[in-house]
C-alpha positions, 0 to 999 in steps of 0.5 A: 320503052318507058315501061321498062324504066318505070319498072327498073325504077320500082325495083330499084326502090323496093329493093333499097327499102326492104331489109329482109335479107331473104329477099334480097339473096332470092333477088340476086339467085334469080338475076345470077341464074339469068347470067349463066343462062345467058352464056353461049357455050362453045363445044369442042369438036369432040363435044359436037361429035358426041351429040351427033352420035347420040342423036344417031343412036336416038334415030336407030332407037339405040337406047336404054331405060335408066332402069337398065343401065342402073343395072348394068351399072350395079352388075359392073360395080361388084 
């Protein structure tokens, strides 16, 4: 456990040294991307009944490239 401290610690001062801002937005990006990565998200049950469909349109081979759906998407627009 003492490991993590030492490397808390050496962080901590090299960040209150440094006074390249750059540095310091890239430090902050990384630990405001671990937070959202952290966060347990709860689906709706409409939200879960959409994924089991998927994964049994997955299972019955039920599937189109992006290629086709570009298409039908572009045949639909105009």
């Amino acid at each position: 456990m003492m490991r993590i401290d030492n490397i808390k610690n050496n962080l901590i001062d090299r960040i209150l040294a440094t006074k390249n801002e750059k540095l310091l937005q890239a430090i902050k990006n990384i630990f405001d991307s671990t937070l959202v990565a952290d966060e347990i998200v709860t689906l709706s049950s409409e939200q879960i009944e959409m994924l089991l469909m998927s994964e049994k349109d997955i299972e019955n081979d039920n599937l189109i490239s992006e290629s086709e759906l570009n298409d039908i998407d572009s045949e639909w627009m105009n």
